[in-house]
N, C-alpha and C positions, 0 to 999 in steps of 0.2 A: 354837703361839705362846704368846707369857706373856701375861698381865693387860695389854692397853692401857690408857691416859689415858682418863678420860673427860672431857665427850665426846670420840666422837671424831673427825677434823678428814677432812674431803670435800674433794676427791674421794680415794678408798684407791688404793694400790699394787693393779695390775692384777695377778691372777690367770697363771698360763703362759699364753702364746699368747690373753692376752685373757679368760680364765676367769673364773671369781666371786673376786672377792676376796678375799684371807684374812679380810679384818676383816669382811666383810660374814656369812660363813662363823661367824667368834667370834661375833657376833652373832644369829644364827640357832639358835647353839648354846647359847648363857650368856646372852644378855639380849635378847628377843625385843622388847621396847621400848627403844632405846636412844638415847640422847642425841646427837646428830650437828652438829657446827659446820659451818654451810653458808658458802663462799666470802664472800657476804655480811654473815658476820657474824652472823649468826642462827642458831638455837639449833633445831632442828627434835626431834621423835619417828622415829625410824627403826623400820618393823615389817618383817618379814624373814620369816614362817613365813605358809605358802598361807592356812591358814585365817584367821587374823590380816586378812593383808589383804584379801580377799574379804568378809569381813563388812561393813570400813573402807570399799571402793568402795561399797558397797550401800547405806550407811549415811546418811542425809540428812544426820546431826547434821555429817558433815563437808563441809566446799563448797568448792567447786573457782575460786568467785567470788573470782579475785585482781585482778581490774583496778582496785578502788582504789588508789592511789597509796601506798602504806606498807604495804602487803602484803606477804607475806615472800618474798623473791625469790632464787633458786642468784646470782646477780650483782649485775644491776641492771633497769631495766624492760625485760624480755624478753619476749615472746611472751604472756606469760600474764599483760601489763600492758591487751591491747587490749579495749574495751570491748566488750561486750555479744559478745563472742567464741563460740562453740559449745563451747570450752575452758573458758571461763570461767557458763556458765550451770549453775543449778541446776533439778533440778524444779521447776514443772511446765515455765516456759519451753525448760530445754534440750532435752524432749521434742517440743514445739512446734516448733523450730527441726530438729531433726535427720530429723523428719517428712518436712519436704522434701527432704533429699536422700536417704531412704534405698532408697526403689528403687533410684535410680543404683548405688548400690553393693553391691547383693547378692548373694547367692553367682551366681546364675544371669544377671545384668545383666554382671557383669565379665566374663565369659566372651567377648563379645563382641570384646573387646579384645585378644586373644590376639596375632591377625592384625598389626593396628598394633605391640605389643612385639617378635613373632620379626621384623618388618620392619628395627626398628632394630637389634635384635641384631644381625641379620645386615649391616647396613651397616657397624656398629662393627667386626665381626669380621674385615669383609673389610679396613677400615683396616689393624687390627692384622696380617692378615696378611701385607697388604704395607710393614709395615715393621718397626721392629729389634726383633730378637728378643737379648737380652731385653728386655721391656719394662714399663713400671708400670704393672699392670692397674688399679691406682683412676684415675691419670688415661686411659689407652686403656679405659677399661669402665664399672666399676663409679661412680662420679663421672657421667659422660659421656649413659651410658643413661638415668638415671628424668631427667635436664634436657631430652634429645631427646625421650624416647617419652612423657612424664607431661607435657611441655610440651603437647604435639600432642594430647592427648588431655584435657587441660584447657582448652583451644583459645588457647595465647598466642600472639596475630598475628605474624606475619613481623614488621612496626616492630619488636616489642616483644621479640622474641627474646634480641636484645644484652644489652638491659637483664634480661632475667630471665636468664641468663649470669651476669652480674653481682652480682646478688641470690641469688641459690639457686645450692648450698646454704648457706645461713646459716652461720656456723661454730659459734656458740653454743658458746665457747670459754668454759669455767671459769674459766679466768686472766686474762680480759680484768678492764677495769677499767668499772668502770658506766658511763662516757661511751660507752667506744666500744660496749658492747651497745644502748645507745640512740639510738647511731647507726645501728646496725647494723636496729635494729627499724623506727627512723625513715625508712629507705632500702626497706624494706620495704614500708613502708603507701603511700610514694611512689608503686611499682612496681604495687603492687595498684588507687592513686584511676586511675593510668594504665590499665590492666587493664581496669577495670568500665567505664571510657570508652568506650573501643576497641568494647566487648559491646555498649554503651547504640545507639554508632552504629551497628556491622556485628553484629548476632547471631551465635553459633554456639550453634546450637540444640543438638545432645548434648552438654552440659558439665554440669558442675556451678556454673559460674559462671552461664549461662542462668537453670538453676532459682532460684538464686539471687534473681537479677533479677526472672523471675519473682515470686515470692513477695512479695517486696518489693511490687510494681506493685500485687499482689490485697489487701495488707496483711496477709498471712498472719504476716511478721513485719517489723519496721522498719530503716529504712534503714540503724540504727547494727547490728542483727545483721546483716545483708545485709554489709555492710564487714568486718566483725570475724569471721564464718564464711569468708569465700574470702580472706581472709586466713589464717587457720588451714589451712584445707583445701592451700594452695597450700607451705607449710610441712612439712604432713605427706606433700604429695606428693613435697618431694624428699627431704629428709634423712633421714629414719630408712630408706631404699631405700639409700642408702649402703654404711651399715657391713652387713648381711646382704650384699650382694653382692661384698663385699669379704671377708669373716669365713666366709663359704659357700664360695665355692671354696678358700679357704685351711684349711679343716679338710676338705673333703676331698681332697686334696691329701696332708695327712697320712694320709689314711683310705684307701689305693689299694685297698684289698680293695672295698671298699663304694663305690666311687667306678666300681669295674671292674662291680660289681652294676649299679647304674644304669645305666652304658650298656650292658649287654647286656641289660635288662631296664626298657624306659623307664618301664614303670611304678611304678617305686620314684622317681622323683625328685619327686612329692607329698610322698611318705614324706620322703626326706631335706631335702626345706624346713621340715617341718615342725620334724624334731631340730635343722638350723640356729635355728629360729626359738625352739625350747626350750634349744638351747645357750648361744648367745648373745643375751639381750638385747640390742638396742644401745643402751637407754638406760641408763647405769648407774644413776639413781638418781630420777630420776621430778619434775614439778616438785609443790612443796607442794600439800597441801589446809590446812584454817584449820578447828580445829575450833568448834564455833558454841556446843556444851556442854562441862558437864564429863564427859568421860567413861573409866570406867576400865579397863582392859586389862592381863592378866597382871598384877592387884594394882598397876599404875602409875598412877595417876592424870594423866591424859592434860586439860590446862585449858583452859576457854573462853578462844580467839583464839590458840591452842597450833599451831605447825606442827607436821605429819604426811607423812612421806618413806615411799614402799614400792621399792625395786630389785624390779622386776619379776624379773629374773635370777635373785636369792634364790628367788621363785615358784616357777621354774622348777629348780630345783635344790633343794628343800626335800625331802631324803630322807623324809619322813612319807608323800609323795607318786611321789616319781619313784626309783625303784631304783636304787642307783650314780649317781649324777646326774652324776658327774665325766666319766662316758665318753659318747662318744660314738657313740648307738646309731642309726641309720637304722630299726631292725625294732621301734621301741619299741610299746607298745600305746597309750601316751599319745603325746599330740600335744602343740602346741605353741601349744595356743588362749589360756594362762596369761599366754603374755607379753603378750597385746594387752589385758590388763584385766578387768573385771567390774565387773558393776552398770550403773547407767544410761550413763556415759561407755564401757562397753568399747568397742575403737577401730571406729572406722564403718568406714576403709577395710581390714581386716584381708583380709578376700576379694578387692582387689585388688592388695593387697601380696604374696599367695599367688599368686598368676596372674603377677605380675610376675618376682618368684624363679623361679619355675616355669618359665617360659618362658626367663627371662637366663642361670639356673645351667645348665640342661640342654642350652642351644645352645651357649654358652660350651663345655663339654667334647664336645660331638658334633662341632664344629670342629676342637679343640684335645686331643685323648684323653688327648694326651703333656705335656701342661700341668701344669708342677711350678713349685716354688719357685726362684728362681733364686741364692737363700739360705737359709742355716741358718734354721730355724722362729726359733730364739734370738736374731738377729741384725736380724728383724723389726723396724720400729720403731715402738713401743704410742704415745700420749700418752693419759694416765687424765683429762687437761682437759677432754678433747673429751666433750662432753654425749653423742655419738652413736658409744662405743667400736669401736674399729677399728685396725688400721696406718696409718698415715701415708702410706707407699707397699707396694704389695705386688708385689718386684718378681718376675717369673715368664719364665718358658723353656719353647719347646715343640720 
């Protein structure tokens, strides 16, 4: 591609079938800091190469504290406006805060959960088998599952089911207009003052929203982080579960060789969540960090109160690090730990987003073996708006 405009304007034309984008790609290549115009209006630093960003996450001088009100925002007050959020904390606090929930979510805690996720797969599967084939796997699955089995397993009460139906997943659409993201945030915080009620009257003791409460009660942290974490938590529980479940079985789909490995061989379907999870990011572009200094990188002089954008995906695709990054390998020796972050924010639920894949992609085809595209890869349909990359519909035939 030739010399584009700078900066350059967000969100970029999608990659094939969802891939890193070309411009993301010129950028990694020719200007490793580069100027990026955010939906908002805002003028952000885009870093694109592993190292680059890895030292950025780690780095205090930049902070993730956007809930001031004129913060730089992909829209308008989204997700990373709520206060005293777990998203939004810096050292020492967001160490404080993440303390509590981190047993629940560690590699050997989410295991636990295995049971509860094949449960719903299997419910959902048996829907889809009894009826039309062909059929659109984000609504019949992908969509469907982390609302059923992430609900149930965050404990949202029967009342409240509807209502979080309703609310999750968030669309956190790029082209929306600031009102309606603030509506969209505002219907959110509803759903959660309702949420924490429900807990306050009827406990469910294995959640994360329990500890939560908990903590709160010992004063371990305050009522405004108690709100503003299971708000978060409840956010990352669906949507970013989404687009991999949707983006996973559609590449391998394409991949029958490697698709025919897994099932005759179940233990490569770790393996293959993992290259899903290094193939595709689902966030194309990450919300800002606010640097606090001046700081410089790659000779750019990067200024105090300067936004900072990293695409995870670029991470994961940064040939310095991952060989051929364009293909997609199941047998890689790298994994796919890149995309969930570094430094004190790396994602808390990454180990049971791996469990979830794990268990939804691998039952999905042990189901369904003959489970292909019911359209041309080409014919897909992308939207590059969607904060959380994916098809629209992916419609399939077995």
């Amino acid at each position: 591609m030739g010399e584009p405009e700078l900066p350059l304007r967000y969100p970029f034309p999608l990659g094939d079938t969802g891939a890193l984008p070309p411009l993301t790609r010129w950028a990694q290549r020719n200007k490793p800091v580069c100027p990026v115009r955010l939906p908002s209006g805002i003028t952000a630093w885009m870093l694109t190469r592993k190292d680059d960003v890895a030292q950025v996450l780690a780095d205090n001088r930049f902070s993730r504290d956007l809930a001031e009100r004129g913060s730089p925002r992909m829209v308008g007050e989204d997700l990373t406006s709520v206060d005293d959020a777990i998203f939004n904390l810096d050292p020492p606090q967001h160490g404080r805060v993440r303390q509590v929930l981190s047993g629940w979510f560690t590699r050997r805690a989410v295991q636990r959960h295995r049971p509860l996720i094949a449960r719903h797969a299997d419910r959902l599967l048996d829907v889809m088998a009894d009826g039309p084939n062909p059929t659109d796997l984000v609504e019949s699955y992908s969509a469907t599952l982390p609302l059923d089995a992430m609900g149930e397993l965050m404990g949202v009460p029967a009342e409240l089911a509807r209502e979080c139906r309703q609310t999750y997943p968030m669309s956190l659409d790029l082209s929306s207009t600031p009102d309606a993201v603030q509506k969209e945030t505002d219907a959110a915080k509803r759903f959660i003052a309702k949420l924490i009620a429900a807990h306050r009257a009827d406990p469910a003791p294995d959640s994360p929203v329990h500890e939560l409460l908990a903590a709160a009660s010992a004063g371990v942290i305050t009522e405004s982080e108690m709100f503003g974490t299971v708000f978060l938590v409840f956010v990352t529980s669906f949507d970013p579960l989404v687009a991999p479940l949707t983006t996973g079985p559609m590449i391998l789909m394409l991949h029958r060789k490697q698709l025919a490995e897994c099932l005759a061989d179940p233990q490569l379907w770790p393996k293959a969540v993992e290259e899903i999870l290094r193939y595709f990011h689902n966030g194309g572009l990450g919300f800002p960090r606010i640097a606090r200094e001046d700081v410089e990188v790659h000779g750019t002089m990067i200024r105090r109160g300067d936004a900072v954008v990293v695409p995870m995906q670029a991470v994961t695709w940064d040939p310095r690090h991952y060989r051929n990054p364009e293909r997609f390998n199941i047998h890689r020796a790298t994994d796919g730990s890149a995309t969930f972050g570094a430094g004190p924010h790396y994602c808390l639920g990454s180990q049971l987003a791996r469990v979830v894949l794990q268990e939804a992609i691998s039952a999905l085809f042990h189901r369904f073996p003959t489970l292909d595209l019911a359209v041309s890869e080409r014919e897909l349909p992308w939207d590059p708006n969607r904060m959380f990359t994916r098809p629209i519909q992916l419609p399939v035939t077995w």
